[in-house]
VOVEX-71201 format. One line per 2 residues: number of its first residue (from 1); their letters; for each residue y, x negated, z negated of C-alpha. Coordinates in steps of 0.5 Angstrom, whole numbers. Each point is the difference from the previous one (the first is absolute). Example, Ala and Ser with C-alpha at 12.3 -4.5 7.8 and 13.67 -1.06 7.14 Angstrom:
BEGIN
1> as> -9,-25,-16 ~ 7,-2,2
//
This chain:
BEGIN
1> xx> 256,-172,-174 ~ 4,-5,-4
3> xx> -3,-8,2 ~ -1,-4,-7
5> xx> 4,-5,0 ~ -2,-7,3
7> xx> -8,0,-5 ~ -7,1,4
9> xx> -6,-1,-4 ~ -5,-2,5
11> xx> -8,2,-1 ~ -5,-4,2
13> xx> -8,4,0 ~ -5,-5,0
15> xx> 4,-5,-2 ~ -5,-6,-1
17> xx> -3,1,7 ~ 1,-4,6
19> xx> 5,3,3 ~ 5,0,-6
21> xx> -2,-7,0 ~ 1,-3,7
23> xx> 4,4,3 ~ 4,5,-4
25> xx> 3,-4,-6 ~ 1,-6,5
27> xx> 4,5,4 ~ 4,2,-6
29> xx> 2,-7,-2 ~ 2,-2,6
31> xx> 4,7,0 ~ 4,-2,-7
33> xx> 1,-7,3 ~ 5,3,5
35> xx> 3,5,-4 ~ -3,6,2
37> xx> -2,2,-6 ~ 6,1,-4
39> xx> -1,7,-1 ~ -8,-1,-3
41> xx> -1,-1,-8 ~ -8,1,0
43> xx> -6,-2,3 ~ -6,4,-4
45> xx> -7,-3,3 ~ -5,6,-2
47> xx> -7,-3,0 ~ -6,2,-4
49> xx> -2,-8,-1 ~ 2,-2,-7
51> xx> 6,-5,0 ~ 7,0,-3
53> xx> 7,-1,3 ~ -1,-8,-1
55> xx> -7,0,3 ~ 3,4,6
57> xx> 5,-4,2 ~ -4,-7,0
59> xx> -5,5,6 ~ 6,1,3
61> xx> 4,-6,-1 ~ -6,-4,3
63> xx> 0,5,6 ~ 7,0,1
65> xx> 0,-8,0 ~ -5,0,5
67> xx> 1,5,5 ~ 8,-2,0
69> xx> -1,-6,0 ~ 5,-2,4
71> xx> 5,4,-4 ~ -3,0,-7
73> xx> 5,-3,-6 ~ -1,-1,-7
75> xx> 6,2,-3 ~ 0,7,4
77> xx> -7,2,-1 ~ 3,-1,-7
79> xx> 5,4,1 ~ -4,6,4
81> xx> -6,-1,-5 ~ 5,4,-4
83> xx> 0,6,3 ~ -7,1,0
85> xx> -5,3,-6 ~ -8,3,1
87> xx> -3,7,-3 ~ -7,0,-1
89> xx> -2,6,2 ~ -6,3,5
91> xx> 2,4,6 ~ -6,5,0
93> xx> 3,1,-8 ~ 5,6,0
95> xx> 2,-1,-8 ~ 1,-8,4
97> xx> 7,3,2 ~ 3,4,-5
99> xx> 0,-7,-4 ~ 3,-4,7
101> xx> 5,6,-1 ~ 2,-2,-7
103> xx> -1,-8,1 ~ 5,1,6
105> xx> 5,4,-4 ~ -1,-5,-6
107> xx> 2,-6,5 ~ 5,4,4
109> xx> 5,1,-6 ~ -1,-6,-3
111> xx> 7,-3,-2 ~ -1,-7,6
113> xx> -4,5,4 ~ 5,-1,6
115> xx> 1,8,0 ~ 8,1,1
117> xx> 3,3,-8 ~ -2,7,-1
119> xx> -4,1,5 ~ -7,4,-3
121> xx> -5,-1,7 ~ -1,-5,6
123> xx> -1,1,7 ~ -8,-1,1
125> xx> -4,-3,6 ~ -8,1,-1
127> xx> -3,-5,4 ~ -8,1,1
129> xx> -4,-6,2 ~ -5,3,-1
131> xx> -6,2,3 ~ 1,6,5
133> xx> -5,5,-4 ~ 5,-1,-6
135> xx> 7,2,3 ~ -2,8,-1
137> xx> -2,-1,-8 ~ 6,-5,-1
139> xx> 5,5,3 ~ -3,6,-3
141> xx> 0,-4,-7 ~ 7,-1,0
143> xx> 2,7,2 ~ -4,3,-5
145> xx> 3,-5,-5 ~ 8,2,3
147> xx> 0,-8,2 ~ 1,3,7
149> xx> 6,5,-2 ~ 8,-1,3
151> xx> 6,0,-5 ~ 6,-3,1
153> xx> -5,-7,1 ~ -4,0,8
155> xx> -9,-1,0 ~ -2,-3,6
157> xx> -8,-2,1 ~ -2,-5,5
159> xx> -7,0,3 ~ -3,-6,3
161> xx> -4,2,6 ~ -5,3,2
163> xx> 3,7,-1 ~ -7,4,0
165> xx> -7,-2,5 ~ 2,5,6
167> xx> 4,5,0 ~ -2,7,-5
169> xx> 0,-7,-6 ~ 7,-1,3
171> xx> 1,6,-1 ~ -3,2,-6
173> xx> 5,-6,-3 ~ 6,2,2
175> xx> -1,7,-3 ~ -2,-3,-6
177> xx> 7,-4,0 ~ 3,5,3
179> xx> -2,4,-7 ~ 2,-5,-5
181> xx> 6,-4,4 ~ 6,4,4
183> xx> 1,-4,7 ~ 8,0,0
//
């Protein structure tokens, strides 16, 4: 399979919760702050409460400035709030997806979008901060709306633990990963 060259959208699911806000955007940040994230072009937060990229950034902003206190700089936050961008949509909502999918492409081809010249997709990584119950439905909801499909650009889903309540769920989920996303 051929790599994309040097775009990676990253995708946040339950995007205005805690997690996103405490500990992952901050972790983000201070990822960018090092250089680390040379090759990310997008962060998309992907929550159901009604915010616009401005509202989001601010959260996030606030976040970043006390749970990185030590590290947290105007000027790079300003440089890093670039990146991202929201997406109101509703996890439990299949129709939610194929608009993400449609909103991605639109960001993704913009002239200043950060994607190398000629290239027609980016490399994807689906972060799941969300609750366990929801990590089947969002995997099966990507599949079905062909966000999960490998082409010459990589997808990869994060989980964030637990990975089922016991054994069969564990099990029940990784089949439901399995059916979507292939492991290599």
């Amino acid at each position: 399979m051929m790599e994309c060259e040097s775009a990676t959208t990253i995708v946040i699911f339950g995007a205005s919760g805690d997690l996103t806000w405490r500990k992952l955007v901050p972790a983000l940040y201070n990822n960018f702050k090092k250089g680390r994230l040379l090759e990310c072009a997008h962060i998309v937060g992907f929550a159901r409460r009604p915010l616009t990229d401005d509202s989001f950034r601010a959260r996030l902003r606030e976040g970043t400035a006390q749970f990185s206190e030590e590290t947290f700089d105007p000027a790079t936050w300003e440089e890093f709030a670039r990146l991202i961008f929201y997406f109101q949509g509703n996890l439990d909502v299949p129709g939610d997806f194929p608009k993400l999918e449609a909103f991605l492409q639109t960001l993704e081809h913009k002239p200043d979008s950060g994607m190398p010249p000629g290239r027609q997709d980016a490399d994807r990584l689906y972060y799941l901060a969300t609750a366990p119950e929801h990590y089947a439905t969002v995997v099966g909801a990507l599949g079905a709306a062909g966000m999960a499909s490998q082409g010459p650009c990589w997808r990869r889903v994060v989980i964030e633990t637990p990975f089922g309540r016991d054994l069969n769920s564990a099990r029940a989920l990784n089949q439901a990963l399995h059916a979507v996303f292939d492991e290599s």
